[in-house]
C-alpha positions as CSV (number, residue, x, y, z in Angstrom):
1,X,161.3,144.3,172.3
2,X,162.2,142.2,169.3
3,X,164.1,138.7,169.4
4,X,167.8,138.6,169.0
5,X,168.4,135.2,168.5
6,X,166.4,131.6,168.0
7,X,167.5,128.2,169.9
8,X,165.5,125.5,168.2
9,X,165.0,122.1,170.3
10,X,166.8,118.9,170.5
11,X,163.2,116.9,169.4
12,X,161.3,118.2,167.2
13,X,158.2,116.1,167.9
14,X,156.6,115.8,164.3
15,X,156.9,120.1,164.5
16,X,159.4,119.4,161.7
17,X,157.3,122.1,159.3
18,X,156.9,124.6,162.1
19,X,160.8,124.4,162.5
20,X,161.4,125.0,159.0
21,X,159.1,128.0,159.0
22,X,160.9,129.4,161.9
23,X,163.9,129.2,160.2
24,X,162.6,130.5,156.8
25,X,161.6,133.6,159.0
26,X,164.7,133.9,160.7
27,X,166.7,134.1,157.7
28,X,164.4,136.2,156.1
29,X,165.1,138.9,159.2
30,X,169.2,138.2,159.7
31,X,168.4,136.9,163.3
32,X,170.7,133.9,164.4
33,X,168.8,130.5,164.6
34,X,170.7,127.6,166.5
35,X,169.5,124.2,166.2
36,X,170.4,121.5,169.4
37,X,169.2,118.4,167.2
38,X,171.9,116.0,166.0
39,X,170.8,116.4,162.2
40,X,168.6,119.1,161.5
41,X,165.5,117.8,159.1
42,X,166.0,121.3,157.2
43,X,169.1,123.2,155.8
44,X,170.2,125.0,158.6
45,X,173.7,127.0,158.3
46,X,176.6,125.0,160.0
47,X,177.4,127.9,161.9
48,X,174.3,127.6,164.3
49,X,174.7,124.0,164.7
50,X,177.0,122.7,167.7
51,X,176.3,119.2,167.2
52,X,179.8,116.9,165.8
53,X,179.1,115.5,162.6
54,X,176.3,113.7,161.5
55,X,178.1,110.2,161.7
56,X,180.5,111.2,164.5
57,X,178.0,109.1,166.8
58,X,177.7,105.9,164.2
59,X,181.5,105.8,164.1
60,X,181.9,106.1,168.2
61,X,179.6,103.4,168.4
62,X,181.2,100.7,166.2
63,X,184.3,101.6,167.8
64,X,183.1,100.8,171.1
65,X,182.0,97.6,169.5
66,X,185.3,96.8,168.0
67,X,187.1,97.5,171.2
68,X,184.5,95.5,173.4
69,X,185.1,92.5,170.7
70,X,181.6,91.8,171.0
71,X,180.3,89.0,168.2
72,X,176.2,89.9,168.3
73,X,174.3,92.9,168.8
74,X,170.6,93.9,168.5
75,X,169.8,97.4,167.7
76,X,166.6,99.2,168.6
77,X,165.4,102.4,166.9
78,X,161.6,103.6,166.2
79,X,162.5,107.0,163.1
80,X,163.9,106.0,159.7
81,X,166.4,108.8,160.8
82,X,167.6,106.9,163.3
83,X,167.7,104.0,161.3
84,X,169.8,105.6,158.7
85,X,172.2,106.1,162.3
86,X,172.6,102.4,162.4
87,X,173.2,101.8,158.9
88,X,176.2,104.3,159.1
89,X,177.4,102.7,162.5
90,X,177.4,99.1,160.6
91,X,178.9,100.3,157.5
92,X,181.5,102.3,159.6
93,X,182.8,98.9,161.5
94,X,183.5,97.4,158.5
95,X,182.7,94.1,160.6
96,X,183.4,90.7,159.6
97,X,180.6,89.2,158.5
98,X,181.5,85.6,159.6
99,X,182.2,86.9,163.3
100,X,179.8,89.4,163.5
101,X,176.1,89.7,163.4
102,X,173.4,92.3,164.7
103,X,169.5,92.2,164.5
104,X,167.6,95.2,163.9
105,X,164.5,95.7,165.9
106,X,161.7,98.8,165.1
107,X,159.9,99.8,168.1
108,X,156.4,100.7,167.9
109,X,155.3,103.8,168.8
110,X,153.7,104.2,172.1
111,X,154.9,103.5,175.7
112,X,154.5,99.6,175.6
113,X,157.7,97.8,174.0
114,X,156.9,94.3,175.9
115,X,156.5,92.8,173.3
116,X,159.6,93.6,171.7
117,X,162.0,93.2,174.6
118,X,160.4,89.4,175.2
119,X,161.1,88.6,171.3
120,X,164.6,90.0,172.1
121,X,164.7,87.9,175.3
122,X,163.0,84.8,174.3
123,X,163.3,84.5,170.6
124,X,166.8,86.4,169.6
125,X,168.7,85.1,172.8
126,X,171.2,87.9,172.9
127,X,172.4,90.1,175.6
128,X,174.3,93.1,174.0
129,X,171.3,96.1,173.2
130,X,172.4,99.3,171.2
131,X,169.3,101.5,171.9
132,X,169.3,104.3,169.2
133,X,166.2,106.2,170.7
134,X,166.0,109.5,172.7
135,X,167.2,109.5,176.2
136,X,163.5,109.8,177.9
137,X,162.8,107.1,175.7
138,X,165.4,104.6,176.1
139,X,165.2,105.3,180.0
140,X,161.5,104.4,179.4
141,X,162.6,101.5,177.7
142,X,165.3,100.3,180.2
143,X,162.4,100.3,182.9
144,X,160.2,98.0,180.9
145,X,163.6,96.0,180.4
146,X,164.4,95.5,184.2
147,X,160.6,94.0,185.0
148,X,161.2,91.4,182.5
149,X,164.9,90.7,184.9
150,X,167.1,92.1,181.5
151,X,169.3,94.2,183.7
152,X,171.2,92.4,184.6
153,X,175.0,91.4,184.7
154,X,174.8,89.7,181.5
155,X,172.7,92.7,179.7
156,X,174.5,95.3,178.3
157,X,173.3,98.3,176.9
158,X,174.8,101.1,174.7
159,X,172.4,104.5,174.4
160,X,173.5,106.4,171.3
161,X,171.6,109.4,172.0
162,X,173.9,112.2,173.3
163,X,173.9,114.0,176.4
164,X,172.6,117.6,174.8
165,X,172.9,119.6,178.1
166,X,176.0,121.1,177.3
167,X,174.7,121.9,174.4
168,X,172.6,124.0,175.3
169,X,174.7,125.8,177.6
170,X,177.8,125.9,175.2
171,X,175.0,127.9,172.7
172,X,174.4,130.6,174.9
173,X,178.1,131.0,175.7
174,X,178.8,131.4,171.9
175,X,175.6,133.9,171.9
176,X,176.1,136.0,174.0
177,X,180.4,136.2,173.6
178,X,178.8,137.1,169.9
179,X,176.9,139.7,170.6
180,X,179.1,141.3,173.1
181,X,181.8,141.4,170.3
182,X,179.4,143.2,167.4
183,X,178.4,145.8,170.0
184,X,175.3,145.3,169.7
185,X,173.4,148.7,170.7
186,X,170.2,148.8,168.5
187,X,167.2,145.6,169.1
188,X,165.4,144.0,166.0
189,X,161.9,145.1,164.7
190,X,159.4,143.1,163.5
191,X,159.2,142.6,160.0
192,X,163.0,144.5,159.2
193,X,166.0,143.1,158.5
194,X,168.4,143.2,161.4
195,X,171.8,144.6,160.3
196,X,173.9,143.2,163.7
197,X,172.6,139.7,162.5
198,X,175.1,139.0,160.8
199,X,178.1,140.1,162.3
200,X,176.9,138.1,165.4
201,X,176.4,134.9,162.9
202,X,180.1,135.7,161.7
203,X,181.5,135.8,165.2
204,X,179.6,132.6,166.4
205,X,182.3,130.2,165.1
206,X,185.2,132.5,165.4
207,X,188.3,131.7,167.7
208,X,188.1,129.1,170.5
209,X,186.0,128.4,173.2
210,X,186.2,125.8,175.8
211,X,182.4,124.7,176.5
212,X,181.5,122.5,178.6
213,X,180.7,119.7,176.0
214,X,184.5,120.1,175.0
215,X,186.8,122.3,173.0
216,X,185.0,124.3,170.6
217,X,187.2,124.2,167.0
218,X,185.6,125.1,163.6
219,X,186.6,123.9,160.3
220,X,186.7,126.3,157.4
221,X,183.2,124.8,155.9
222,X,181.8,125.9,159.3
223,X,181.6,122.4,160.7
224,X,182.8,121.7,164.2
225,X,186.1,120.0,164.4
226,X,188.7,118.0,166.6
227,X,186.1,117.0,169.4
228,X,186.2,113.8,171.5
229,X,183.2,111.7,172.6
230,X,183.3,110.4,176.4
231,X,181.8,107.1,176.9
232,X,180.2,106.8,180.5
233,X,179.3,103.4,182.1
234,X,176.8,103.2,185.1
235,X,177.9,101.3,188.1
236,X,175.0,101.2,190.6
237,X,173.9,104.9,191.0
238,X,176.9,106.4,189.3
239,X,178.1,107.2,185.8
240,X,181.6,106.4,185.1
241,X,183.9,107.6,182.5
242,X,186.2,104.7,181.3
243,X,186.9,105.4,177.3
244,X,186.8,108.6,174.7
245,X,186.4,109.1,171.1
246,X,188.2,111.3,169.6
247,X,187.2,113.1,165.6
248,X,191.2,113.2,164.4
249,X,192.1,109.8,165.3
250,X,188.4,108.0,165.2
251,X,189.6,105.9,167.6
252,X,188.5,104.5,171.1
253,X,191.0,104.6,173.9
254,X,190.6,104.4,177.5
255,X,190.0,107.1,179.7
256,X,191.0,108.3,183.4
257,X,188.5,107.2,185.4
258,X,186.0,110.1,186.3
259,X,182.8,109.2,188.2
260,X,179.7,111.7,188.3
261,X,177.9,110.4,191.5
262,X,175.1,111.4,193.6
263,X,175.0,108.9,196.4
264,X,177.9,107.4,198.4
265,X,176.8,103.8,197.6
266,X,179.3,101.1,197.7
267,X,179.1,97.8,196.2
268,X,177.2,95.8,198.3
269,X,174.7,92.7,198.6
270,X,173.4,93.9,201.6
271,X,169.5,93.4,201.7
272,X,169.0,92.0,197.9
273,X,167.8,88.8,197.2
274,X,169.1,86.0,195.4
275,X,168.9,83.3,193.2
276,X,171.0,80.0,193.5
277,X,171.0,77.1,191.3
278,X,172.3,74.0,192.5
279,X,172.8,70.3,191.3
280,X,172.4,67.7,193.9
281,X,175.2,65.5,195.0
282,X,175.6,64.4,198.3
283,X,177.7,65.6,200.4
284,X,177.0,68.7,199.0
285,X,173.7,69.2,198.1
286,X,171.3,66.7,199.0
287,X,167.6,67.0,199.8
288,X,166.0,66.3,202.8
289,X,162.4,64.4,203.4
290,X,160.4,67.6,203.8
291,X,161.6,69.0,200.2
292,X,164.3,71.1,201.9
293,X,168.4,71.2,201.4
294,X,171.1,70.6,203.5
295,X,175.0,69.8,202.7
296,X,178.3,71.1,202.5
297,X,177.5,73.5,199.8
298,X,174.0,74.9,201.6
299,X,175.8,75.4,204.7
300,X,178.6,77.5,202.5
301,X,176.0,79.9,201.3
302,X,174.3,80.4,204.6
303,X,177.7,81.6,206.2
304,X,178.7,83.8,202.8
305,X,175.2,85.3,202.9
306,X,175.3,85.7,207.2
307,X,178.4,87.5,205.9
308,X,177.3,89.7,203.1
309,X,173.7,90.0,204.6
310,X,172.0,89.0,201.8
311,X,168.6,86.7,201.2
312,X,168.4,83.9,198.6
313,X,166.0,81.2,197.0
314,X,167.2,78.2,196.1
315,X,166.3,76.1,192.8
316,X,167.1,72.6,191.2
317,X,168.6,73.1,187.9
318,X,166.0,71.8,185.4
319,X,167.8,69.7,183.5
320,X,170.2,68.1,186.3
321,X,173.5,68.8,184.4
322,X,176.1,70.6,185.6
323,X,176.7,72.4,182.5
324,X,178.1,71.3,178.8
325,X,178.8,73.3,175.2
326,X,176.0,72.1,173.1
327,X,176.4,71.9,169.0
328,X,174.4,75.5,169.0
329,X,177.1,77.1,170.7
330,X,175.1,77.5,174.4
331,X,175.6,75.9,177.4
332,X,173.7,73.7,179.1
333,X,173.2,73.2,182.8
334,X,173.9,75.5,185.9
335,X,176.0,77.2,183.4
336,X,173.5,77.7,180.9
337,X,170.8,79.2,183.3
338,X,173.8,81.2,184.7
339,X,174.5,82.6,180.9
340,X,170.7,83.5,180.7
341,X,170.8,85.0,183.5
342,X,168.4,83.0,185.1
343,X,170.7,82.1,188.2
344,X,172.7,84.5,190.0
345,X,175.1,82.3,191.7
346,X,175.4,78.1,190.8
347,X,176.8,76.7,194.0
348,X,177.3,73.1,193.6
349,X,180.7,70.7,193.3
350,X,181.2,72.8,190.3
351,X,184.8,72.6,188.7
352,X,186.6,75.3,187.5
353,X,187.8,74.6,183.6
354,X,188.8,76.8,180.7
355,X,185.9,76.1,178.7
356,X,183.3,77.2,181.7
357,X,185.2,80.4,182.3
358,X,184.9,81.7,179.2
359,X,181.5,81.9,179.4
360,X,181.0,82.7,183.4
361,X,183.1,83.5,186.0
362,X,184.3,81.8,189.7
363,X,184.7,82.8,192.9
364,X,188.3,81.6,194.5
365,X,188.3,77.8,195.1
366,X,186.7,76.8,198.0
367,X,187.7,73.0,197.9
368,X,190.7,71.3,196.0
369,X,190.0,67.9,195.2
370,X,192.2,65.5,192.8
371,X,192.8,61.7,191.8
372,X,195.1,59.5,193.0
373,X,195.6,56.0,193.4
374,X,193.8,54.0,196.1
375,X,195.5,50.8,197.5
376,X,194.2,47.9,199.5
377,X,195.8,48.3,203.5
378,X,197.4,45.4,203.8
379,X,197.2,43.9,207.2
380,X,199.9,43.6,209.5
381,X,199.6,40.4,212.1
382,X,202.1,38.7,214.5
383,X,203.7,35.3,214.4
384,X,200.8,32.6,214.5
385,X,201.8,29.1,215.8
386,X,198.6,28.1,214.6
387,X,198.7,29.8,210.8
388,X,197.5,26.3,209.7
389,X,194.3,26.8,210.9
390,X,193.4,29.8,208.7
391,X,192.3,28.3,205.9
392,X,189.1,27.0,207.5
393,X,186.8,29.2,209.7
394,X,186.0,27.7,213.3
395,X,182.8,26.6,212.2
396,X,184.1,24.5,209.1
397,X,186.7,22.8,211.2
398,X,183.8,21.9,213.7
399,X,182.2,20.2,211.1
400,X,184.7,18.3,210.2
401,X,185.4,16.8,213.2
402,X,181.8,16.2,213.8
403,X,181.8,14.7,210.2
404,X,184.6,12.6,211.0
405,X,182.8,10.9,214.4
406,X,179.4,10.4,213.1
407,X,180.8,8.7,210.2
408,X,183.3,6.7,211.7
409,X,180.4,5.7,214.3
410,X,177.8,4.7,211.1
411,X,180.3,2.6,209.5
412,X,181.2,0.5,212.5
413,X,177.2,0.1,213.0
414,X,176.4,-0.8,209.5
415,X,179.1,-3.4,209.8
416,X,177.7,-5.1,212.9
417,X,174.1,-4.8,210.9
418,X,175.1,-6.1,207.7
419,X,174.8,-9.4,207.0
420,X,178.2,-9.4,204.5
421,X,180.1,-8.3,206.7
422,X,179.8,-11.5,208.8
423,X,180.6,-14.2,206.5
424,X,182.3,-15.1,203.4
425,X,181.5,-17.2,200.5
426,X,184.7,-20.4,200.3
427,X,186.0,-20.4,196.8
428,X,186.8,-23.8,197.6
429,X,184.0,-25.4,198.2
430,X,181.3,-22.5,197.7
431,X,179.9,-23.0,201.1
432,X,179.7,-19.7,203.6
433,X,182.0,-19.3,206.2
434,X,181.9,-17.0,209.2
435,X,184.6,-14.4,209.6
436,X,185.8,-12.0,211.8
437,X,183.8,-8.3,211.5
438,X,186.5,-6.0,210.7
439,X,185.3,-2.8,211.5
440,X,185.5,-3.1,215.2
441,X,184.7,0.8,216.6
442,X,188.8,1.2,216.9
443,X,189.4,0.1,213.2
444,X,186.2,2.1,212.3
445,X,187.8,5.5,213.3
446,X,190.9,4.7,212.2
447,X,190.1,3.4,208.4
448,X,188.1,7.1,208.2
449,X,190.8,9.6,209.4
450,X,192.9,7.4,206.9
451,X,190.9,8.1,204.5
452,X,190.6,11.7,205.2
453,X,194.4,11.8,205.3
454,X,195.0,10.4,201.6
455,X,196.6,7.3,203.3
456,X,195.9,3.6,203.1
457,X,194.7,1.7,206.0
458,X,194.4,-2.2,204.4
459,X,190.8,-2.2,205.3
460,X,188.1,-3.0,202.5
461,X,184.7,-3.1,203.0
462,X,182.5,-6.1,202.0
463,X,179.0,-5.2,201.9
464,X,177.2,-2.4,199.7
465,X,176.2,-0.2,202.5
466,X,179.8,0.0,204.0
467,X,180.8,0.8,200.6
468,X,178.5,3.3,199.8
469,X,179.2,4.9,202.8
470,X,182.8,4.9,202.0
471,X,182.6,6.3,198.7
472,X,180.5,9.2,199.9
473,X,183.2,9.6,202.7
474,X,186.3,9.6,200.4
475,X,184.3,12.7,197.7
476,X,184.1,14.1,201.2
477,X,187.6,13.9,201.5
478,X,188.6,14.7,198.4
479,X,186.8,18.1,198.5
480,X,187.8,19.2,201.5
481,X,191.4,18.5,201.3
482,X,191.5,20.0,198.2
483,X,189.9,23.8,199.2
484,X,192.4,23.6,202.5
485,X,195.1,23.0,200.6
486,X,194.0,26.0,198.0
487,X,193.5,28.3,201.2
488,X,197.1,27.5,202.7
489,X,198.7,28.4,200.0
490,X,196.9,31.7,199.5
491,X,197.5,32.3,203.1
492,X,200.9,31.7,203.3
493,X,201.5,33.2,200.0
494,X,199.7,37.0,200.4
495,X,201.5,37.6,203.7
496,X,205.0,37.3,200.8
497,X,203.3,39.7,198.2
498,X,204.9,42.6,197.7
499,X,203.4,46.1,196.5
500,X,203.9,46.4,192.8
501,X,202.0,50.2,192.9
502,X,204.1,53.2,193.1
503,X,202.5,55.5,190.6
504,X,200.2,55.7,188.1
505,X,202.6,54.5,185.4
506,X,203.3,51.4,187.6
507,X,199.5,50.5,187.5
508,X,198.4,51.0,183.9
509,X,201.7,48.9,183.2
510,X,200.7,45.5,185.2
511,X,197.9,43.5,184.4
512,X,197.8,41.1,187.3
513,X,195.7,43.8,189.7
514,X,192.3,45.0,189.1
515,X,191.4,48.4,189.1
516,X,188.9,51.3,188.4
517,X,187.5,54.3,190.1
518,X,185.5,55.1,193.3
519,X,182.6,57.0,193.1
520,X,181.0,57.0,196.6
521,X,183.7,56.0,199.2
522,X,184.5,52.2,200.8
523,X,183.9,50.0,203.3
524,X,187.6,48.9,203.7
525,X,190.8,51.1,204.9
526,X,192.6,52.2,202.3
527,X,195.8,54.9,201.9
528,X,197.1,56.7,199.2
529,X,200.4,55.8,197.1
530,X,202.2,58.7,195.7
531,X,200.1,62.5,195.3
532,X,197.4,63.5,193.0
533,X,197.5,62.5,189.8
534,X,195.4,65.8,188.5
535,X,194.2,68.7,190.6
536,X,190.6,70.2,190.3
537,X,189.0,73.2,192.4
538,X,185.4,73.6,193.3
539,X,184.1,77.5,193.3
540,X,180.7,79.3,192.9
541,X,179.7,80.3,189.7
542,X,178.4,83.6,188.5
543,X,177.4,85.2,185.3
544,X,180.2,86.9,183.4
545,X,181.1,89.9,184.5
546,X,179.1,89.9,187.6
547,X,180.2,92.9,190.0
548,X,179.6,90.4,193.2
549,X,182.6,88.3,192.1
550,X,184.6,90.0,194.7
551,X,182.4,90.2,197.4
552,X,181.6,86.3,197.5
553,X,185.6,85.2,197.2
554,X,186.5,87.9,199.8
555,X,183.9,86.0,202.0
556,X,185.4,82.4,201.1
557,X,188.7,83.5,202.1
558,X,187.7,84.9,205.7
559,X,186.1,81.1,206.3
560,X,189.2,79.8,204.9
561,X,191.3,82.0,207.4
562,X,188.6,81.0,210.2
563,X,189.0,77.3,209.4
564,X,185.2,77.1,209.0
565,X,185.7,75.3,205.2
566,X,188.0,72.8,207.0
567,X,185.1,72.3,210.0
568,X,182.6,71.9,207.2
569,X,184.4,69.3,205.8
570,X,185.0,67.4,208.5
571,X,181.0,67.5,209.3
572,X,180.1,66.7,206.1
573,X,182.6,63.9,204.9
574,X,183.6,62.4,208.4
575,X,180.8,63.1,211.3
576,X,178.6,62.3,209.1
577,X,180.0,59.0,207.7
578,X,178.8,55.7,208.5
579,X,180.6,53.0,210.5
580,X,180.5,49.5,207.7
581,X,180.7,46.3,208.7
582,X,184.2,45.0,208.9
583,X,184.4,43.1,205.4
584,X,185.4,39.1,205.6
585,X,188.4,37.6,204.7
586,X,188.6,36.1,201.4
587,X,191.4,33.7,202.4
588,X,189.4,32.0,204.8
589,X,186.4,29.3,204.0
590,X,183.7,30.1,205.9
591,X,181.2,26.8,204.9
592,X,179.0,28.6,202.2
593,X,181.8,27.3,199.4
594,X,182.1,23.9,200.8
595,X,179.0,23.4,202.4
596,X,177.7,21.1,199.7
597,X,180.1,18.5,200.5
598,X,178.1,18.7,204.4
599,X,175.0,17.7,202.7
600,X,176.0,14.8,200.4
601,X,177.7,12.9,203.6
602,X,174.3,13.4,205.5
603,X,172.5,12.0,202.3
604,X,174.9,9.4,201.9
605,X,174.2,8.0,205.6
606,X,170.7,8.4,204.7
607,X,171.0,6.1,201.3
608,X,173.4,3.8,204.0
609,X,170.8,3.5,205.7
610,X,168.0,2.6,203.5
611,X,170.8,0.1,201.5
612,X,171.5,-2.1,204.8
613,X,167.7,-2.3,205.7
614,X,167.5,-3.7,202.2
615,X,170.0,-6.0,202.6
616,X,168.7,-7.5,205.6
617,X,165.2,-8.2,203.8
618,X,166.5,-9.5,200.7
619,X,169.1,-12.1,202.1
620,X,168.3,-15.9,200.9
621,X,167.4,-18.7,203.8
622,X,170.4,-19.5,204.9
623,X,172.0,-23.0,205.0
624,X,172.8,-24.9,207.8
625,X,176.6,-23.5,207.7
626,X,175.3,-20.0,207.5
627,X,172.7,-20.4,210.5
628,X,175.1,-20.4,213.3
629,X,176.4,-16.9,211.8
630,X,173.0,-15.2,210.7
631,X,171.6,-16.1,214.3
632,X,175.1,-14.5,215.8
633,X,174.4,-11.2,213.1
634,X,170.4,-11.4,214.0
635,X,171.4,-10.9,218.1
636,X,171.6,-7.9,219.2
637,X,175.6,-6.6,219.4
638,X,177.3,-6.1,221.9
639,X,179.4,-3.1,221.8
640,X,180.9,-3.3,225.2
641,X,184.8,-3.0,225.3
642,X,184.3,-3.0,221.0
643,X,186.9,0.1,220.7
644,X,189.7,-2.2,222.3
645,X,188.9,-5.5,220.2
């Protein structure tokens, strides 16, 4: 039995010479030879070659490219065949050089390409892979790719090598309606010339036939015709079809969806594993003392993932940033790590901008926070009979009072000591005469609370030690009356003072308030004027494109609708707050401003002290006149009834 017809394969495998001697014999005898490679590396008639056009695939490719709008691309290929294939594709695009770029990378041969996936990983830095290889390979290669963690969300990958399956059953189907049209009754001999061969070659690409790899059409040079290319995406374990190519327009237009699936598998996060990067800020990330992490953020994820039954590991972001465009064009941050695909979810106080979603994606808010104006609480108080009395804490006007008796007390002794105080010098005749003391205890008191009062008592002190102590007394004054008058005013004065705040116009308008931002909360009770100034929301970040996007917000919402966000807030921002000491009042002296004045009166009565001591040990002998006084100063006093002289 002789051979009726020749189906070369799709690889040749370096057999390129034993291919071109099968053809040489199959012409030779008239019997049909069909080739299922892309491009034959010998002449083989068009009319046994199903495959589109030699650049069909190249212009598919870079219009997939186009449509994507992606701006880098690596390409992998190991033949000088198939890097011709990427030459074409390039040249096809006709891309813009300054917003376009692709790196070519030759695989070795062998099973190993490690090494070149980690230079495209580590060294290139780019995530979109055109793998121009043969399918057994490029799976091979897509393996390797995965235990390096380059599957996924931000990899993308685009195999060029066609799905040759319906090739080969599309070949037969041409066959065999070929030979069933010639009538073919007698077989080929060896080493003859088989007369039916080439009616059957002429009836191959005759009329139409609707194969399975699409509508059969032939142009008039033999070459297969108006055929579109289906582009198929994977999503978990099934291919999707989303966009087609088509030969007469050579354009890329979305497609009916059309999924070839063996599994029911949904999109799930149901028993994978995780990893988070988060930035700590309390309340929402803190760490505890045993290297662990609690806050409003970690108790989020433990609910999402008690929700979507997932597992997760959770890691500092190494260079503590939330995430900024550097001069290189990449981010840096939880952002970053999210881009390289070394995070799979960034839950932190992360805000949701413009510039960050261009490069990742969020979840649905899961806080709203803004900035608005904060505003001393003024304090509301009652009527006070007694208002006078604020200036001066309790403990100041104690002092005072104690001030004003021990003084008035050592100034009525120091007279009664002091020799000067006893007697005067005549002008008349020069000769001492004794006089009455004036500081009796009554006088004593009263020449000091005049004194402290800013009023005159016609009392003058004769002897150095009185007036020392007088002089320290009336500084006393001075000082003190001063700060309570200071304090009254202010008192009486705030309780007046009027809110000038109503908005944020109002407060960048005045200049008489101080103001600035709080970072970490206050002591004091304060209340908003007016709404937010600017809104911001907090969400979880994820890579772009990330199929979990969904999943994650669904499960924010249903703790939204549970009012298990609002419970978390109130653990984190008020159970957990603490209670500050009630600030004082800066109306009020308390002693530490005036308490100087304190200790120059108790120095004073010490220097009083040393001055009339002195005075007694340097007075002259006294004359005869001055005896009868000195020995009435050198008795002992007697202070009985003394307050009523």
């Amino acid at each position: 039995m002789g051979v009726s017809a020749i189906i070369l394969p799709q690889q040749y495998e370096g057999h390129m010479a034993a291919a071109a001697i099968v053809q040489s014999i199959a012409d030779r005898t008239n019997v049909p030879c069909v080739s299922l490679h892309l491009s034959p590396p010998v002449s083989i008639h068009p009319s046994t070659h199903l495959h589109p056009h030699l650049n069909a695939k190249s212009l598919a490719v870079a219009a997939f490219i186009k449509r994507e709008k992606w701006r880098d691309v690596v390409v992998v290929f190991e033949e000088s065949d198939e890097l011709l294939e990427v030459t074409d594709m390039i040249t096809a695009g006709h891309f813009d050089p300054d917003s376009f770029s692709s790196q070519l990378v030759r695989l070795k041969h062998g099973d190993d390409y490690g090494n070149e996936l980690k230079h495209i990983k580590n060294k290139l830095d780019r995530y979109r892979i055109v793998i121009n290889i043969p399918l057994t390979r490029a799976l091979h290669f897509l393996e390797q790719a995965a235990n390096l963690s380059m599957c996924g969300v931000l990899y993308h990958y685009v195999i060029m090598d066609m799905y040759t399956t319906s090739i080969w059953i599309d070949t037969l189907r041409l066959l065999i309606r070929s030979m069933k049209s010639v009538h073919v009754w007698d077989e080929p001999r060896c080493g003859m010339t088989w007369a039916a061969g080439s009616d059957i070659k002429r009836k191959f690409f005759e009329g139409f036939l609707a194969g399975v790899s699409g509508d059969l059409y032939w142009a008039p040079s033999g070459e297969r015709s108006n055929y579109t290319l289906h582009v198929y995406r994977r999503k978990l374990s099934t291919f999707q079809k989303f966009a087609e190519w088509s030969s007469r327009t050579r354009r890329i237009a979305s497609s009916d969806a059309v999924v070839i699936s063996n599994s029911t598998e949904k999109l799930t996060l149901e028993g994978k594993h995780l990893k988070i990067s988060v930035y700590l800020e309390a309340p929402f990330v803190m760490m505890t003392s045993n290297g662990s992490y609690e806050g409003y953020c970690i108790d989020l994820l433990h609910k999402i993932a008690n929700i979507l039954k997932f597992t997760y590991t959770i890691q500092k972001v190494r260079d503590n940033a939330y995430g900024s465009k550097e001069s290189n064009g990449k981010w840096s941050g939880m952002v970053g790590e999210l881009q390289r695909g070394d995070a799979d979810l960034a839950v932190a106080s992360l805000t949701i901008s413009y510039g960050r979603s261009e490069v990742i994606d969020f979840t649905v808010p899961y806080m709203h926070l803004g900035i608005s104006i904060l505003f001393k609480k003024p304090r509301i108080t009652d009527s006070d009979w007694f208002k006078f009395m604020d200036p001066l804490s309790t403990q100041v006007w104690i002092m005072t009072f104690a001030s004003y008796f021990i003084v008035s007390i050592a100034i009525w002794i120091i007279a009664k000591i002091s020799p000067y105080e006893q007697f005067e010098k005549d002008e008349n005749n020069g000769q001492y005469k004794p006089v009455d003391n004036q500081f009796s205890l009554r006088n004593s008191f009263w020449f000091t609370v005049c004194s402290l009062m800013q009023q005159g008592s016609e009392l003058c002190p004769r002897a150095a030690s009185t007036r020392l102590l007088t002089a320290i007394w009336w500084f006393f004054a001075l000082i003190l009356i001063s700060s309570y008058t200071a304090n009254l005013a202010a008192v009486l004065t705030t309780r007046r003072m009027e809110t000038p705040i109503e908005n944020a116009d109002d407060l960048a308008a005045q200049t008489k308030i101080k103001y600035g931002t709080l970072g970490r909360g206050s002591t004091m009770s304060f209340f908003n004027i007016g709404g937010l100034i600017d809104q911001k929301g907090y969400g979880i970040g994820l890579p772009k494109g990330s199929p979990y996007r969904e999943l994650i917000s669904t499960a924010i919402l249903r703790l939204q609708e549970k009012t298990e966000l609002t419970e978390l807030k109130e653990k984190w921002w008020k159970d957990k707050s603490v209670v500050c000491e009630q600030p004082k009042r800066k109306d009020q002296d308390d002693g530490e401003s005036i308490g100087g004045i304190f200790i120059i009166l108790v120095v004073g009565l010490f220097l009083t002290a040393i001055l009339v001591i002195f005075e007694l040990i340097t007075t002259r002998k006294p004359s005869p006149a001055q005896s009868q006084v000195i020995r009435h100063v050198n008795v002992i006093p007697t202070f009985r009834f003394d307050f009523f002289k």
